[in-house]
Each structure stands twice: as C-alpha cells, then as structure tokens.
C-alpha positions as CSV (number, residue, x, y, z in Angstrom):
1,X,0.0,0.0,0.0
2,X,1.1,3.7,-1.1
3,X,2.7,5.5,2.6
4,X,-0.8,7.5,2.9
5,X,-2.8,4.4,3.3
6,X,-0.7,2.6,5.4
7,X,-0.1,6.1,8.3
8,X,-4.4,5.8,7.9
9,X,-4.1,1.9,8.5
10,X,-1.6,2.6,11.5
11,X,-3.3,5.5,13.1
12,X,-6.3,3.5,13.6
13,X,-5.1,0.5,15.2
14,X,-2.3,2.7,17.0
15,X,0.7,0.7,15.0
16,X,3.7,1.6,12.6
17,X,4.2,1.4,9.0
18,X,7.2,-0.3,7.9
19,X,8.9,-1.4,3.8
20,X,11.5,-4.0,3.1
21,X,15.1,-2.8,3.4
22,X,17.6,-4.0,1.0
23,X,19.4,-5.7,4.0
24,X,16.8,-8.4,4.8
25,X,18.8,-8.4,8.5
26,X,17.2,-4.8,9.1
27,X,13.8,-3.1,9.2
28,X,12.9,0.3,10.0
29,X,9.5,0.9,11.6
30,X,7.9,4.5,11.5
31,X,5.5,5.6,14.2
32,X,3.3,8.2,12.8
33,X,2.3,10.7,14.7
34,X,0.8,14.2,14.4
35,X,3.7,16.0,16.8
36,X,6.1,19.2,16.2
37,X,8.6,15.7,16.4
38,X,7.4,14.6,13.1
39,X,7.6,10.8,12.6
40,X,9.6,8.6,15.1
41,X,11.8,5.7,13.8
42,X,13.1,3.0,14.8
43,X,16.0,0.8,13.2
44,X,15.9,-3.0,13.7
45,X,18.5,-5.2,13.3
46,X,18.9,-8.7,14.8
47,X,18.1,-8.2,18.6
48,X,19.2,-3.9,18.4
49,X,16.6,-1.3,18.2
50,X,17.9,2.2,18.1
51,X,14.9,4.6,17.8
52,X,15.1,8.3,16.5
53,X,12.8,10.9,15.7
54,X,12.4,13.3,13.2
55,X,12.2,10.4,10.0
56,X,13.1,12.1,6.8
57,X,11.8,10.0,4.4
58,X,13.6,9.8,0.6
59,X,11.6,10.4,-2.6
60,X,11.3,6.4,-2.8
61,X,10.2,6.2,0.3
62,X,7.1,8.9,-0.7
63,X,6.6,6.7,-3.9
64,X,6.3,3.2,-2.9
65,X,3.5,0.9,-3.1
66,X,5.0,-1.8,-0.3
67,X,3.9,-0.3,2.8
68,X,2.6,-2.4,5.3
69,X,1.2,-1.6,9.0
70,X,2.9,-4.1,12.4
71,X,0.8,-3.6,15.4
72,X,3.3,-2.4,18.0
C-alpha cells in the first residue's frame, strides 16, 4: 500500500508502518504521529533497536506501493 494508506491503516489501530530494506537483517519501523517531532523511527536489526525521531523520508520512500502496518 502507497505511505498514505498505510499512516491511515496505523493510526487506527495505534501501530507503525514499515517497507523492506535491502538488508533483509534490518527493518525500520515508523511511528506516525501528528507532533512538532514529526515521525519517530526506529531501526531494527537482529536483537538492536535504536529509535530516532524526526524520520526524513527519501523520494522512494514517498513513492512506494510496499507499505505495510505491524501492530506495536
């Protein structure tokens, strides 16, 4: 699903919207939220989570049609 969908998708079951990586090791899961701190992220990889905030999504990113929504 296109980013748009998937922040509508994630708001309503209070989740985050994630797209494959090109290192199938890592994920990156973006929490939506409607704050002056934009988007928080968080980078997975193996058992390590180091979460961010302030996302600042590529043009790709914008574009894609693989969003999906995890339940947190």
């Amino acid at each position: 699903m296109y980013i748009h969908e998937a922040v509508k998708a994630a708001l309503e079951i209070k989740g985050k919207i994630t797209r494959p990586q090109e290192d199938p090791d890592m994920h990156i899961e973006v929490t939506p939220t409607n704050t002056y701190d934009a988007c928080f992220i968080t980078v997975v990889q193996g058992e390590k989570k180091i979460t961010g905030r302030c996302w600042n999504p590529k043009v790709n990113d914008l574009m894609a049609d693989d969003w999906t929504v995890i339940k947190e």
